[in-house]
C-alpha positions in Angstrom: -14.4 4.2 14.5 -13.6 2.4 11.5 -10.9 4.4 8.9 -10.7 3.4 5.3 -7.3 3.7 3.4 -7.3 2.8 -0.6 -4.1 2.3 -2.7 -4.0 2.4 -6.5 -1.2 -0.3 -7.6 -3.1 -0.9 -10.4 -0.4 0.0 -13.6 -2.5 2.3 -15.5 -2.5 6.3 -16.8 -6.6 6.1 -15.9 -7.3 7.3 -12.7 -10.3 5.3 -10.7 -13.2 7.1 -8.8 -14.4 5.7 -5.7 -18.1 5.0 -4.5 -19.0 3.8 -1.0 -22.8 2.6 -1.6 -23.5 4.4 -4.6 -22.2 7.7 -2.9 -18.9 9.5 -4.4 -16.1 9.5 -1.4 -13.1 10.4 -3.3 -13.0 14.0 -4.2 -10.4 13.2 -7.0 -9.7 10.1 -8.9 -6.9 8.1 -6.9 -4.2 7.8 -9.6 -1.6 4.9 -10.1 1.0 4.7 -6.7 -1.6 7.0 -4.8 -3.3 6.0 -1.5 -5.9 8.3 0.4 -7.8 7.7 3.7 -11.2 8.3 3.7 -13.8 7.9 7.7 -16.7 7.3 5.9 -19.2 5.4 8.4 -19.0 1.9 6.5 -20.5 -1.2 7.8 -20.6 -5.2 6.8 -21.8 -5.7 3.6 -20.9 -2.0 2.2 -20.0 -1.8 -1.2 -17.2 -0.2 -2.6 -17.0 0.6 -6.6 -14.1 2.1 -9.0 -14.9 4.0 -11.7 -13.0 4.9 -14.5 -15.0 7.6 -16.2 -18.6 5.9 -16.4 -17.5 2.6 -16.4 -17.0 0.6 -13.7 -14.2 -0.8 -13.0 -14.8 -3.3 -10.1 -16.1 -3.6 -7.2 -15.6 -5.1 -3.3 -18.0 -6.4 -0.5 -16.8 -5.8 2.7 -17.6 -8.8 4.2 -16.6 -8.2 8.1 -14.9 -4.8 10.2 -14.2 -5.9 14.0 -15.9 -4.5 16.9 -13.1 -2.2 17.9 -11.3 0.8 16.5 -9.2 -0.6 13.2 -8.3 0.5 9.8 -9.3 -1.3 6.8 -7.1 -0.9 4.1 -7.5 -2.0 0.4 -5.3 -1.8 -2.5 -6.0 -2.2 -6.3 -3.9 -4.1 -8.1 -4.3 -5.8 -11.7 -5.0 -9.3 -11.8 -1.9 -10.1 -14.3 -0.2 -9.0 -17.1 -2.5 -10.8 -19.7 -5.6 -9.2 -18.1 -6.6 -6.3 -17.8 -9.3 -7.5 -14.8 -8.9 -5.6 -11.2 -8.5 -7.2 -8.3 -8.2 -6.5 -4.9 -6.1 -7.5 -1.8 -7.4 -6.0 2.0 -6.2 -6.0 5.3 -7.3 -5.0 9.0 -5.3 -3.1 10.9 -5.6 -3.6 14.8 -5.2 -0.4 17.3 -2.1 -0.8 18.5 0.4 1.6 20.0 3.7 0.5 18.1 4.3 1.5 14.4 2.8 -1.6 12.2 4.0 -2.3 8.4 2.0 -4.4 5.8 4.1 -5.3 3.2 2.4 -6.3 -0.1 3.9 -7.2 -3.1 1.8 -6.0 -6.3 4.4 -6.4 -8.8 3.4 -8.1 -12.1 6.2 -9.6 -13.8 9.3 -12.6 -13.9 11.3 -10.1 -11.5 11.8 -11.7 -8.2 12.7 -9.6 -5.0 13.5 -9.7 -1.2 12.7 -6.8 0.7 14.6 -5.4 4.0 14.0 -2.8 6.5 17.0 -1.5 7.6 18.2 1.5 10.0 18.2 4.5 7.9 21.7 6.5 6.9 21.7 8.8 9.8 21.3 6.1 12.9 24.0 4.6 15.4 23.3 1.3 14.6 22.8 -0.7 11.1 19.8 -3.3 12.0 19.0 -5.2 9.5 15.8 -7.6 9.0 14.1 -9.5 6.2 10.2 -8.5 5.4 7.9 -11.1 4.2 5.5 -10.2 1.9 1.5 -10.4 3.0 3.0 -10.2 6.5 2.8 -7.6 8.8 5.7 -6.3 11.7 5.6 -4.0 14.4 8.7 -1.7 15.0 9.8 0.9 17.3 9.7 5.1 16.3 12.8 5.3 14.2 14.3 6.4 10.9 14.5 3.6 8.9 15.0 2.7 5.0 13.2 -0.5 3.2 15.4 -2.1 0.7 14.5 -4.2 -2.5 17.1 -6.5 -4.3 17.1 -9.3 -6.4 18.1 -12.6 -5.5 21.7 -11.7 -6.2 21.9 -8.7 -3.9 21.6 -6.0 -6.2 19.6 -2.9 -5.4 16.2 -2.8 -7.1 14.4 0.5 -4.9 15.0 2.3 -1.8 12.4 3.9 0.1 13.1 5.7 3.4 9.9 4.9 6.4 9.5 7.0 9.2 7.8 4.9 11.6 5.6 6.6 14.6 3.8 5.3 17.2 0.4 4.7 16.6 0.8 4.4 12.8 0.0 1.7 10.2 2.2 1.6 7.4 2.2 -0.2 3.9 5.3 -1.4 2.2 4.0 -2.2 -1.5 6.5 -3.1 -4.4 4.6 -2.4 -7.1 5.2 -1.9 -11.3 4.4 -4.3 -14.5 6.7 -5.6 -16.8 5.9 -4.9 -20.7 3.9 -7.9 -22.3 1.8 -8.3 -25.3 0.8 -5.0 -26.9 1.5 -3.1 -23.8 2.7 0.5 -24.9 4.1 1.3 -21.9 6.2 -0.3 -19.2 5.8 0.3 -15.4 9.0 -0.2 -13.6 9.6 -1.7 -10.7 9.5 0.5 -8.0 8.4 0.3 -3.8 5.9 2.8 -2.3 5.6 3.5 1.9 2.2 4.7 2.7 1.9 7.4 4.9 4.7 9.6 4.5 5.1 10.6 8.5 6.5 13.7 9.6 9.9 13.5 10.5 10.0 16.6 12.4 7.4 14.6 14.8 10.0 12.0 15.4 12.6 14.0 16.5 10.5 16.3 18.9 9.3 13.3 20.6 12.9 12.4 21.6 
C-alpha cells in the first residue's frame, strides 16, 4: 500500500488543485503551508498535475514507488524568487517503526538558517541536536520542539513535534523574501507535518 502526502510551500494566495491521471483527488485546493494525504492506488509512471483554476500549474512523473509499504511524499515549492515556475522536491518514506523526520528547506531568500530539534519545555532532559536539511532522522516517541536561528543564534521560528511511533514527519522552513514587484512578503516561518495527537503519547506511557 502506497500513501501519498502533498505539501504546498509554494508562496502564493492561489490555492492549487490536484489530479492523479486526469482524475481530481483533492476535494479542496491545498493552499499555501497546507499538506494533505491522499491512498489513491498510484503506480510508476502516474502523473500528478496542479491546477490553479484552469490552468495548469505543473506537473510530476512518478518515476519509481518500491515494492513494499512506503509513503511518497511531494512538496511544491517555487523555483526562485525571479520565477514564478513550480517545482517539486519528493521523498520515499520507508515502513519503519520509529518516528522519521524529513527536513526540507523551501525558503526563498538571502536568509540563512540552522535548524535543531530539541526536548520540548515540559521534559527532564534538554537534548539538543542539529538537523540537516534534505536529511532524514529517526527519533524516539517524545515531546520535542524544532528550532530555527540564524547563524548568530538568534531565534527565527519555533515549532513544537510530537513524534510517535510509526510516523513520518516533515520539518519544512518555508517563506519568500520580497523581490521585484512582489506585493506581498512571505515570512519566514517552519511548518511540522502531521500534527500528532499528544493525548496518544501520553496514554502510551
Amino acid at each position: 500500500r502506497h500513501r501519498l502526502r502533498i505539501c504546498n510551500t509554494y508562496p502564493s494566495k492561489a490555492a492549487f488543485a490536484v489530479t492523479l491521471s486526469k482524475t481530481k483527488i483533492s476535494k479542496a485546493p491545498l493552499e499555501y503551508k497546507s499538506c494533505e494525504e491522499y491512498e489513491p492506488p498510484v503506480k510508476t509512471g502516474d502523473r500528478l498535475e496542479f491546477h490553479v483554476g484552469t490552468t495548469m500549474a505543473g506537473s510530476f512523473v512518478i518515476s519509481d514507488l518500491p515494492q513494499h509499504d512506503a509513503m511518497l511524499v511531494l512538496v511544491l515549492y517555487r523555483q526562485s524568487p525571479s520565477s514564478t515556475a513550480v517545482a517539486f522536491e519528493s521523498h520515499i518514506f520507508a515502513n519503519l517503526v520509529n518516528a522519521q523526520i524529513a527536513v526540507i528547506d523551501a525558503y526563498k531568500g538571502r536568509q540563512q538558517a540552522e535548524l535543531r530539534i530539541q526536548d520540548g519545555s515540559t521534559a527532564k532532559t534538554s537534548r539538543s541536536e542539529a538537523l540537516q536539511f534534505d536529511n532524514v532522522v529517526a527519533v524516539n516517541p517524545g515531546f520535542y520542539e524544532v528550532v530555527a536561528e540564524d547563524l548568530s543564534g538568534n531565534m527565527l521560528a519555533r515549532q513544537e513535534l510530537v513524534a510517535l511511533n510509526r510516523e513520518s514527519y516533515l520539518v519544512l522552513r518555508v517563506g519568500m523574501e520580497l523581490v521585484g514587484t512582489e506585493n506581498e512578503e512571505f515570512p519566514q516561518e517552519l511548518l511540522v507535518f502531521p500534527r500528532s495527537d499528544p493525548k496518544v503519547l501520553l496514554e502510551g506511557a
